[in-house]
C-alpha positions as CSV (number, residue, x, y, z in Angstrom):
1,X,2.9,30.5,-6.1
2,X,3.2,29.1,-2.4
3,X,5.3,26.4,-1.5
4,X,2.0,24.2,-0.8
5,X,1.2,24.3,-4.5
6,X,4.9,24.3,-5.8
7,X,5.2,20.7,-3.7
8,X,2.0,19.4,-4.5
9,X,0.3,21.1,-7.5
10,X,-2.9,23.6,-7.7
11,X,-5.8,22.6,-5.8
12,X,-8.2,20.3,-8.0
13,X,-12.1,21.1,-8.5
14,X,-14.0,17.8,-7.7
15,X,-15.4,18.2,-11.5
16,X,-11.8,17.4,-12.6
17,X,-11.8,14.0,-10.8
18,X,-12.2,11.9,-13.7
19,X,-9.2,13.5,-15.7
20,X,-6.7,12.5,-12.8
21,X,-8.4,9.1,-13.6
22,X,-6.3,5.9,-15.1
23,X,-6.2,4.0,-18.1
24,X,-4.1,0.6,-18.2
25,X,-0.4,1.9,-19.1
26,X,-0.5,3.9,-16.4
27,X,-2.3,1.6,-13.9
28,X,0.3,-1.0,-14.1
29,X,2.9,1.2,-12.5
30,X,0.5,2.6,-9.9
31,X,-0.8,-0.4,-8.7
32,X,1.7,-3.1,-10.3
33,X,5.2,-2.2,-9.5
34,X,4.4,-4.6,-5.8
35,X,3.7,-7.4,-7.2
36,X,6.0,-7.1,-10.4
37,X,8.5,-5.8,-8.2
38,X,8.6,-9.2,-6.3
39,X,10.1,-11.0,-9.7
40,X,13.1,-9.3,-8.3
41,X,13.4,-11.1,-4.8
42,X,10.5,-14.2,-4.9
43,X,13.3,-16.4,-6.3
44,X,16.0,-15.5,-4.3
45,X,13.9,-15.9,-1.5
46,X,12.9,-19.3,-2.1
47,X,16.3,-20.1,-3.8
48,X,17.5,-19.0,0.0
49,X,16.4,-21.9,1.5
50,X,17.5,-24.3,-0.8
51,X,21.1,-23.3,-0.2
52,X,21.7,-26.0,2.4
53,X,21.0,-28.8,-0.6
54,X,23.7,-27.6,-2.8
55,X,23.9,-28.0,-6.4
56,X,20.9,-30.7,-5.9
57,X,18.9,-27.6,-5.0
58,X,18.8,-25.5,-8.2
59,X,16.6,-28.7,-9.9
60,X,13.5,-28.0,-6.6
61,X,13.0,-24.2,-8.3
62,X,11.2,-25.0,-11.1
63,X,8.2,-27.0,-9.6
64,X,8.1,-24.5,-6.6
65,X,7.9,-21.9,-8.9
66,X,5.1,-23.6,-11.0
67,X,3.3,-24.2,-7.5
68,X,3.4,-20.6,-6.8
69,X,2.4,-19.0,-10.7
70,X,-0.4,-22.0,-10.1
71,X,-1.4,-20.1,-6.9
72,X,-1.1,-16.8,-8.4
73,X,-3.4,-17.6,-11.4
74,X,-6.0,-19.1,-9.0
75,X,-6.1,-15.8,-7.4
76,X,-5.9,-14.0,-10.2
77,X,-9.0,-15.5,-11.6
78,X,-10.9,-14.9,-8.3
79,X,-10.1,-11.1,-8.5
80,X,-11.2,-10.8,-12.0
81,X,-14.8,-11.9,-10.9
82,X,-14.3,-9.7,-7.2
83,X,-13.6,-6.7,-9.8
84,X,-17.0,-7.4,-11.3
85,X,-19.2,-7.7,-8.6
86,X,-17.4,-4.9,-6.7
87,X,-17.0,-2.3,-9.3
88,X,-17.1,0.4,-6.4
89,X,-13.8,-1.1,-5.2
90,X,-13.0,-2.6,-1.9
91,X,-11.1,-5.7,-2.4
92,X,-10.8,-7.9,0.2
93,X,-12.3,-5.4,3.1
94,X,-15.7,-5.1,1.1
95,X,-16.2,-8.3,0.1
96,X,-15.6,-10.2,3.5
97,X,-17.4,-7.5,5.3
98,X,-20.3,-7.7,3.3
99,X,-20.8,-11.6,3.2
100,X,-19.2,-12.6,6.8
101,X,-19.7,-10.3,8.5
102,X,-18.1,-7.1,9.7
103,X,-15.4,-9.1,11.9
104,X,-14.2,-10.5,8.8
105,X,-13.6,-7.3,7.0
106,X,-11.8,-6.0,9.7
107,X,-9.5,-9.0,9.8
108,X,-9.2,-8.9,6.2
109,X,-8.5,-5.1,6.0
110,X,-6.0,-5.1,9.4
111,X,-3.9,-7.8,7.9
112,X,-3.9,-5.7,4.5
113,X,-2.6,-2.5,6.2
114,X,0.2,-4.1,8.2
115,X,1.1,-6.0,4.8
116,X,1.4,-2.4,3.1
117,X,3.1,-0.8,5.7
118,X,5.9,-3.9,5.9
119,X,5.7,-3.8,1.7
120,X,6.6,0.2,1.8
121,X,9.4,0.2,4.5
122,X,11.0,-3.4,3.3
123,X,10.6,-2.2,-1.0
124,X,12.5,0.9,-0.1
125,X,15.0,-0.7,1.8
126,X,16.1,-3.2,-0.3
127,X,16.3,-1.0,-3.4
128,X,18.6,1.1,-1.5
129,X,20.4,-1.5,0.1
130,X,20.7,-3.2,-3.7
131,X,22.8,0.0,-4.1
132,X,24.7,0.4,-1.4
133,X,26.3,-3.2,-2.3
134,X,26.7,-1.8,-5.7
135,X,28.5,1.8,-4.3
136,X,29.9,0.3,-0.7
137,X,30.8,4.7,-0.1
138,X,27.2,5.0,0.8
139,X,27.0,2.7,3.2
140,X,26.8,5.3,6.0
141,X,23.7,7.0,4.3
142,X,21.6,4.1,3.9
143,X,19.1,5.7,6.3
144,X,19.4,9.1,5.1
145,X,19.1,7.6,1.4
146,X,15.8,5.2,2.7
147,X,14.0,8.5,4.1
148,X,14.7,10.6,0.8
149,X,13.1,8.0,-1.6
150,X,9.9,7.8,1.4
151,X,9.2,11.7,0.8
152,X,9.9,11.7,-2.5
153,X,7.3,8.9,-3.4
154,X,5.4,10.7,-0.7
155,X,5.5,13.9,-2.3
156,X,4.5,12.1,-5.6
157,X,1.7,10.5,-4.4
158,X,0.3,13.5,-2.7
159,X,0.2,15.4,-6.2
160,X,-1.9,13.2,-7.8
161,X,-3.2,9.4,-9.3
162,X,-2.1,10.6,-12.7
163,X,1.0,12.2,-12.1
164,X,1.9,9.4,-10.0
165,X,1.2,7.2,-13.3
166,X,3.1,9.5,-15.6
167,X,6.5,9.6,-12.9
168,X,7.1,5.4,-12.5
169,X,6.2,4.5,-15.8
170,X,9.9,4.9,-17.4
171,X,11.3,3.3,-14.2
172,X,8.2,-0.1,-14.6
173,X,8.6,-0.5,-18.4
174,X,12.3,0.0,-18.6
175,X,12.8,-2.9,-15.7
176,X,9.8,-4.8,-17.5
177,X,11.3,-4.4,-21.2
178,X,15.4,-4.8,-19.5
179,X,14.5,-8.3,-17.7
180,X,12.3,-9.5,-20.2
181,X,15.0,-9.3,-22.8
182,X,17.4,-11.2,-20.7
183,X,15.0,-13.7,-19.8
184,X,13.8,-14.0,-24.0
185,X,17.9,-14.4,-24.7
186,X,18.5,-16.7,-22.3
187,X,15.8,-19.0,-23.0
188,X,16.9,-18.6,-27.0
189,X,20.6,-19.9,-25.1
190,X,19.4,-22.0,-23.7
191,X,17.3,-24.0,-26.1
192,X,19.7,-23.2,-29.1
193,X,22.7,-25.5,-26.8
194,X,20.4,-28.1,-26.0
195,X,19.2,-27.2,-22.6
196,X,22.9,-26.7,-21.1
197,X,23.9,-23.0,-22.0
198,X,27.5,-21.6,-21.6
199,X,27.4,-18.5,-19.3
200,X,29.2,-15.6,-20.4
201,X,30.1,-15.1,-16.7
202,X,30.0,-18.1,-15.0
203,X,27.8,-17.5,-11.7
204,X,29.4,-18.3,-8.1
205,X,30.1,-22.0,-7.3
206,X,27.1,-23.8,-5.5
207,X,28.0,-24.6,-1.7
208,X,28.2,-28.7,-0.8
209,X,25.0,-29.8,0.3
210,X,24.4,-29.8,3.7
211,X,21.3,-31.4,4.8
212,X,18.8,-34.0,2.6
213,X,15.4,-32.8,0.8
214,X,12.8,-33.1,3.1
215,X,9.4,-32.1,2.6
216,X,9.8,-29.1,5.6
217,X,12.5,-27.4,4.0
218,X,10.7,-27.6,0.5
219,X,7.5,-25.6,2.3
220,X,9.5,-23.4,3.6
221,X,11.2,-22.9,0.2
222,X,7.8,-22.5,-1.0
223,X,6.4,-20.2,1.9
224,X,9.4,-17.5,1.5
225,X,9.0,-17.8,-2.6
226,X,5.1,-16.5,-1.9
227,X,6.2,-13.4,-1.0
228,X,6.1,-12.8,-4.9
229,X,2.6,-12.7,-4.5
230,X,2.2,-9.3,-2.3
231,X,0.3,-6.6,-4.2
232,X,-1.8,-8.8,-6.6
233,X,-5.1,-7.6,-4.7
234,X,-4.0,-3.5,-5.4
235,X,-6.3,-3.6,-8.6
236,X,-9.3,-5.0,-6.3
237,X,-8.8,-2.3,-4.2
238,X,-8.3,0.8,-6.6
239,X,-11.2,-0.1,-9.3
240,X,-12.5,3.7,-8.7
241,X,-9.4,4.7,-10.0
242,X,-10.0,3.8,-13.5
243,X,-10.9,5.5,-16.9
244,X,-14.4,4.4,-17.5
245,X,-15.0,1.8,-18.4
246,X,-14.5,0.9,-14.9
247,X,-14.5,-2.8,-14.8
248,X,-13.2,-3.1,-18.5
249,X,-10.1,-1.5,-17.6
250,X,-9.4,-2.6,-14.3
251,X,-9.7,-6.2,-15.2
252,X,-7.2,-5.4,-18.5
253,X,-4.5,-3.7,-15.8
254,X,-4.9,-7.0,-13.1
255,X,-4.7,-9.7,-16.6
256,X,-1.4,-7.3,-17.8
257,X,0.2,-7.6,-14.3
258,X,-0.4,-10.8,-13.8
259,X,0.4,-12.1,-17.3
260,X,4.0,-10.2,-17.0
261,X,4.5,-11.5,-13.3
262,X,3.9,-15.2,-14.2
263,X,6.0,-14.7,-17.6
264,X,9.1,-13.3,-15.2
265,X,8.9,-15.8,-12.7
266,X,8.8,-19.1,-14.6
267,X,11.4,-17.5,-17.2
268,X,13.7,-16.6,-13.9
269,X,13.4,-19.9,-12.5
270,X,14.2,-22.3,-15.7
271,X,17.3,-20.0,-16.3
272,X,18.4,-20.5,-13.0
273,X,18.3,-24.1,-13.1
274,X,19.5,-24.0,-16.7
275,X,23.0,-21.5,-15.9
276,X,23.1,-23.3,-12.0
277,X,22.7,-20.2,-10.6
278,X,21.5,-20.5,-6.3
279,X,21.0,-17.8,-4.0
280,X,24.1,-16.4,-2.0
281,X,24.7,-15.9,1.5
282,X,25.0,-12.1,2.4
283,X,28.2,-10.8,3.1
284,X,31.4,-9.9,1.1
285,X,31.1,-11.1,-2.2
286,X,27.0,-11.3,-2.5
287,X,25.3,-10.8,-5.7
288,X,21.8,-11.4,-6.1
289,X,20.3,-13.5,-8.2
290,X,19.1,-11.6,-11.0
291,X,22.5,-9.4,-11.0
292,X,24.0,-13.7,-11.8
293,X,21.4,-14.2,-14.0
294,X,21.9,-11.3,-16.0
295,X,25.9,-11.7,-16.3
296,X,25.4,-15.3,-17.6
297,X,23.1,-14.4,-20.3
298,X,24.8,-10.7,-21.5
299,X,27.9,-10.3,-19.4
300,X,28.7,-7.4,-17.6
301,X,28.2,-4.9,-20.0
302,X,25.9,-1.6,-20.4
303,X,22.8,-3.5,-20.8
304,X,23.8,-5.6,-17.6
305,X,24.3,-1.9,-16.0
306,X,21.3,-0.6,-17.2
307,X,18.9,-3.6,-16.2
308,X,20.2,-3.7,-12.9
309,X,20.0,-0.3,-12.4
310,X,16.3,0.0,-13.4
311,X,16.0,-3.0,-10.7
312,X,17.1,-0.6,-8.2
313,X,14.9,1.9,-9.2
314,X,11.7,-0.4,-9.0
315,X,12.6,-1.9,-5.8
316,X,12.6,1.4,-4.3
317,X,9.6,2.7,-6.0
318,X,7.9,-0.6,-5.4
319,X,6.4,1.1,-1.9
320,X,4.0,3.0,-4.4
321,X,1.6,0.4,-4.7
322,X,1.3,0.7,-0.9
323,X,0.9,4.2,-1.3
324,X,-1.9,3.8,-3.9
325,X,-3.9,1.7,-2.0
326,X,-3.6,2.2,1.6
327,X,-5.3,5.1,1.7
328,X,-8.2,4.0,0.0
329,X,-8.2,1.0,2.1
330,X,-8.3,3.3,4.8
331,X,-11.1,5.5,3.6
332,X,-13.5,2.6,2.9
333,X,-13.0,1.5,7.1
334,X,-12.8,5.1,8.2
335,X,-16.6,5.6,5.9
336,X,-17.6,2.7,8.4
337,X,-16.6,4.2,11.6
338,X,-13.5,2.1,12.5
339,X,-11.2,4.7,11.6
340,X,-10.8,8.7,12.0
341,X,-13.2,10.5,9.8
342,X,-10.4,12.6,8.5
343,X,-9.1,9.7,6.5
344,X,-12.1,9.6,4.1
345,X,-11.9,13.6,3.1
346,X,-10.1,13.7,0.0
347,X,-6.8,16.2,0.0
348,X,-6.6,19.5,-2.8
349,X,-5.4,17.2,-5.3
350,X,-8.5,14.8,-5.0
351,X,-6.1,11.9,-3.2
352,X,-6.8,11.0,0.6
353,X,-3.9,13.1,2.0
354,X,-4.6,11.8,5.2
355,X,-3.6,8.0,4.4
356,X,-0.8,8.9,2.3
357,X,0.4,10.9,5.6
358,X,-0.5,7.8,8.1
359,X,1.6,5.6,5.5
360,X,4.5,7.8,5.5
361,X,4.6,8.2,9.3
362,X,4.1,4.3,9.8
363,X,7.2,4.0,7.1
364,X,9.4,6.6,8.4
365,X,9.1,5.0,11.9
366,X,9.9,1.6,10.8
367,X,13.1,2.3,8.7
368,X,14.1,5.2,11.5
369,X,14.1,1.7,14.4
370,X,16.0,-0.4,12.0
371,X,18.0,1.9,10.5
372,X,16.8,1.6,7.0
373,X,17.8,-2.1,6.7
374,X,14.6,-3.9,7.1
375,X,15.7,-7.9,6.3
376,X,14.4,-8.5,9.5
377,X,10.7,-7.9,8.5
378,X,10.8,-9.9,5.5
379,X,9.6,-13.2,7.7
380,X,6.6,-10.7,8.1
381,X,5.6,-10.6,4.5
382,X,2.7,-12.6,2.8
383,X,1.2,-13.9,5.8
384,X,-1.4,-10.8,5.8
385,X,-1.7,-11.1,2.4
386,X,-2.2,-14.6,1.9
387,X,-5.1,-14.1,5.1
388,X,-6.7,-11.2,3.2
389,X,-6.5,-13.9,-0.1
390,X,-8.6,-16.3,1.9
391,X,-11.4,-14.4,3.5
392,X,-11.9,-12.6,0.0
393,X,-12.3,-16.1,-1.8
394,X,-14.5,-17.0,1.2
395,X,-16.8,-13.9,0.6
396,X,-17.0,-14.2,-2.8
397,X,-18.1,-17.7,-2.6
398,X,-21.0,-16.6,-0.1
399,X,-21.9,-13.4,-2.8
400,X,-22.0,-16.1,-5.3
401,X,-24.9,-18.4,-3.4
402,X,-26.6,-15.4,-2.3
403,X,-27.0,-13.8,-5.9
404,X,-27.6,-17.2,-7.5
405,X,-23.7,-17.3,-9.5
406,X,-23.2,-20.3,-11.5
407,X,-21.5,-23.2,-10.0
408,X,-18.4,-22.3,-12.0
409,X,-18.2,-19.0,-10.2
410,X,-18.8,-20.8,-6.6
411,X,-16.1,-23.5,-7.1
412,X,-13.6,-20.9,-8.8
413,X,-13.9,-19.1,-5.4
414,X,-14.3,-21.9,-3.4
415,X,-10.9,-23.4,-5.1
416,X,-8.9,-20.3,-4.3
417,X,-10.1,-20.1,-0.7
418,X,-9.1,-23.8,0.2
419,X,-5.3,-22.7,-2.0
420,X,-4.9,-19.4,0.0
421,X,-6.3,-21.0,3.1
422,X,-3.3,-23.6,2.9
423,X,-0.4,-21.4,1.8
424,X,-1.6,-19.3,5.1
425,X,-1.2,-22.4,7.2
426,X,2.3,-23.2,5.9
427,X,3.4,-19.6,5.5
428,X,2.2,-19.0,9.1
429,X,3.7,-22.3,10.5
430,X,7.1,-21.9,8.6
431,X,7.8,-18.4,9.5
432,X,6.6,-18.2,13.0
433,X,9.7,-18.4,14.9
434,X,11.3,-16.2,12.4
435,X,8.6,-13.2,13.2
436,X,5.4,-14.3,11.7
437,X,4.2,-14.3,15.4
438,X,4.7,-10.4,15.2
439,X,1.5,-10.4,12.8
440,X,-0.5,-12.7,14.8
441,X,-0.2,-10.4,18.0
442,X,-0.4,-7.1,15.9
443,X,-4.2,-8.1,13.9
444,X,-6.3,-8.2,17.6
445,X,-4.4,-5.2,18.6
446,X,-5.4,-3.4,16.2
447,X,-8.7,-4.5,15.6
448,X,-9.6,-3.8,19.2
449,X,-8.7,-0.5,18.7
450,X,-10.8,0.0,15.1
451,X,-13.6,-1.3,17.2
452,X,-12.9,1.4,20.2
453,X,-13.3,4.0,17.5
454,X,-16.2,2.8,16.7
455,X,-18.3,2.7,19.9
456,X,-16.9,5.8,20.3
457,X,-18.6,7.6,16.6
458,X,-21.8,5.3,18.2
459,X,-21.8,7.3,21.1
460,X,-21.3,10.6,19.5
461,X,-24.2,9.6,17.3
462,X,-26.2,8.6,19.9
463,X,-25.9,11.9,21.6
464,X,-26.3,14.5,18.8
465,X,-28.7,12.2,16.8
466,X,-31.9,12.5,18.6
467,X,-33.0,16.1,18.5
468,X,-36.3,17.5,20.1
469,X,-38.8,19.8,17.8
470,X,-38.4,22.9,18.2
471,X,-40.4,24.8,21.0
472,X,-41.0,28.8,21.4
473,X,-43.6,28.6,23.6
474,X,-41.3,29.8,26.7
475,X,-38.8,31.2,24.5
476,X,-36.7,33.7,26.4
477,X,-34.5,36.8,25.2
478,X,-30.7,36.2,25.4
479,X,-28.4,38.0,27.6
480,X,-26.2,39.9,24.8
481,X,-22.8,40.9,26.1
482,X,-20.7,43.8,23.8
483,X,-17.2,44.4,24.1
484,X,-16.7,47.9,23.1
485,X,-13.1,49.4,22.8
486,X,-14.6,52.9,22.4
487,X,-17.6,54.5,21.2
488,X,-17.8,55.1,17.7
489,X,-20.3,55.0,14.8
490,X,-19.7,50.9,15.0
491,X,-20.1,50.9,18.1
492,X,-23.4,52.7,17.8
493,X,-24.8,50.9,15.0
494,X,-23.8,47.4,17.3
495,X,-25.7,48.5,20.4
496,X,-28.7,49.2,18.4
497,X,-28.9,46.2,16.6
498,X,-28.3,44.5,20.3
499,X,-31.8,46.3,21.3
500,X,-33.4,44.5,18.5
501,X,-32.6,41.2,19.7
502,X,-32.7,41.9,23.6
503,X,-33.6,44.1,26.7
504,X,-30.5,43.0,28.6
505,X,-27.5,44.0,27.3
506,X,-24.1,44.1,28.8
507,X,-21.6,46.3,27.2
508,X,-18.0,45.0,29.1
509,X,-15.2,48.0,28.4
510,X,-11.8,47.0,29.3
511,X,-8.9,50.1,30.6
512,X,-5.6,50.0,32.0
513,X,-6.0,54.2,33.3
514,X,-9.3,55.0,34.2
515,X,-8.3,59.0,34.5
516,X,-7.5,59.0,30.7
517,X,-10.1,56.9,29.5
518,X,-12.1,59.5,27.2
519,X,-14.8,56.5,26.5
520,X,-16.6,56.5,30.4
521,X,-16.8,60.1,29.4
522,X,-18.4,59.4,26.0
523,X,-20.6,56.9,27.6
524,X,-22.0,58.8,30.4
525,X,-22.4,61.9,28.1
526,X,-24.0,60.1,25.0
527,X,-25.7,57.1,26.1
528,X,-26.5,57.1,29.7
529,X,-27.2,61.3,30.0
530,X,-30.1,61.4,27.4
């Protein structure tokens, strides 16, 4: 066995495609773990920004939470419907090219892959960086840690869809089935004492308030607690990665993820308000939100060990979602020309090897230039997601009035365009200063260069495409030149098959010592003599 197939399995037959295929259990985790991932730093995010209101804070989460799982369903019901009338997969790249245009989709599909390549680097570093606050002696590793998760969910991913299911399922369900036990018991608390629950660890004091509530600072609450939206579209994206049937199954996996997502995210925020927990301020002493929320409800016990240990593990393994659908993403724009041709061959293990690579390299860079502590890029997040959201729902809508969809269909789209359209506007506006801007500049970048590559493929097809018929009216003999070492029954058997195919033949013999070189003998005797 080589090293190739020790790393990355046996080369697959394409007639084995449809085993390495999903079912449901094992889709969540593939193309999940983003978006349920996010349950683990959406509130803290939002709850971030509410710090300067103190105590008074804590009472803003629940109805910004509610506007964001009102959001998420909006798009969730959009995608269930872009999942049926794409069940070749595409997502948001597809369905904008198709019905605005091929501008669109490139807008839509750029703003995707820089969302996946800032979801891979910043999911890795903050699972790592989750455990470096928890073991401080690691500190000095945390690039060397970053960089070891990146090839190992490389590595994973390059074997294979379903062993990529089979590996992050116990890591998925046991943070799924961990959290969702502290959220069911601290609800149970919390009704049971009449809305006011004792913690068994009381959380950290809330700061004084600083500043009044005003209706900037509760956007930008709301803009940062978006970022638990990222990855909802994966499902869209990866529909031809599904046990048949297709659509069925797909649809179950995106319902399941979203369903779970809402469930955590509502549950997180009432016990927050309910056991006063806030966000803290990095730096000595920080605990994050769900490691308070936890202690409250158990303590700090094994189960408070084990649920924040399997939050470490899914923040870190949250890049896969990335590394499930960026390479298709990239296929479907490299099948139109924009990108390389390369990344639309499939790899031995039927997976696009050359995306998983790109993604890699892209990730690898990023954490190399910051070290492996990415905070910096999360101002990044959501804005290319929340763009891709809006020119979906905007293509959907145009699919509907040009196949004659009901009106339900049109206004369902039409409802989650005007919703994404907005959050992109105050997302956008909120976090420009803080490195939104970086996204703006990066799209047209890179869509000038998707659109270089392809007037280049239009040139090479222009140039090979148009071929002549054949004519052998003035057809002449080729020159046929023979390298010959020495003369031999090979070389024999060559030179007369060279007489078949021309009259002029040159026979090139190449010597270092002419006086010993027994083959201008052997020519001049046994060719050139008779």
């Amino acid at each position: 066995m080589s090293v190739i197939d020790f790393l990355c399995g046996r080369p697959l037959r394409s007639s084995e495609e449809r085993a390495e295929r999903l079912g449901a259990a094992a889709g969540i985790p593939v193309f999940g773990l983003d978006a349920l991932s996010s349950a683990a730093y959406g509130p803290e995010a939002a709850l971030a920004l509410l710090i300067p209101l103190g105590a008074a804070g804590i009472s803003y989460i629940v109805p910004i939470t509610v506007s964001i799982v009102m959001l998420l369903l909006i798009v969730y019901l959009s995608y269930r419907q872009t999942i049926e009338a794409y069940p070749q997969g595409g997502g948001s790249y597809t369905v904008a090219g198709q019905n605005l245009g091929p501008f669109a989709g490139l807008l839509a599909a750029t703003a995707l892959m820089i969302d996946y390549v800032l979801t891979a680097a910043v999911g890795i570093s903050a699972g790592v960086g989750a455990l470096v606050s928890a073991i401080p002696k690691l500190q000095p590793h945390t690039l060397m840690l970053c960089l070891a998760i990146l090839f190992l969910i490389t590595l994973v991913n390059l074997r294979g869809s379903r062993e990529t299911g089979a590996v992050f399922m116990l890591p998925t369900y046991l943070f799924l089935g961990t959290l969702g036990m502290t959220i069911v018991a601290g609800i149970g608390k919390a009704i049971l004492s009449g809305g006011h629950p004792t913690p068994v660890e009381a959380p950290p004091t809330l700061p004084v308030a600083t500043a009044a509530v005003g209706l900037w600072l509760l956007l930008k609450a709301f803009a940062s607690g978006c970022t638990a939206m990222t990855g909802v579209e994966a499902v869209s994206n990866g529909v031809t990665a599904f046990r048949e049937p297709v659509v069925q199954t797909a649809r179950r996996t995106l319902t399941t993820i979203i369903a779970l997502l809402a469930l955590m995210l509502l549950g997180i925020a009432y016990l927050c308000r309910a056991y006063h927990i806030g966000a803290v301020e990095p730096g000595p002493g920080y605990q994050s939100v769900l490691s308070q929320l936890t202690a409250a409800v158990v303590g700090r016990n094994v189960f408070y060990f084990v649920t924040i240990g399997s939050v470490l593990l899914v923040l870190s393994f949250s890049a896969n979602t990335a590394f499930a659908d960026f390479p298709r993403l990239c296929r479907m724009i490299a099948q139109d020309g924009y990108l390389p041709i390369p990344l639309a061959e499939r790899g031995r293990r039927l997976v696009y090897t050359w995306g998983i690579t790109t993604l890699a390299v892209l990730c690898g860079a990023l954490l190399i230039f910051f070290g492996g502590v990415t905070d910096r890029l999360i101002p990044l997040f959501a804005v290319g997601a929340f763009l891709a959201f809006t020119l979906s729902q905007a293509g959907m809508v145009g699919h509907w009035r040009r196949k004659g969809g009901s009106r339900l269909h049109i206004l369902l789209n039409a409802l989650g365009a005007l919703a994404t359209a907005a959050t992109v506007v105050i997302v956008t506006t909120t976090k420009f200063l803080a490195g939104a801007w970086i996204v703006t500049l990066l799209i047209p970048l890179i869509m000038i260069m998707m659109f270089s590559i392809r007037r280049h493929y239009d040139r090479v097809r222009a140039q090979i495409s148009k071929a002549a018929s054949l004519d052998l009216a003035e057809q002449k003999a080729p020159i046929v030149v023979m390298p010959m070492m020495a003369w031999t029954r090979v070389s024999r058997a060559g030179l007369q098959f060279a007489f078949n195919i021309s009259s002029e033949i040159h026979v090139v013999h190449v010597s270092t010592d002419e006086n010993k070189d027994e083959f201008v003998r052997d020519w001049r005797k046994t060719v050139e003599g008779p």
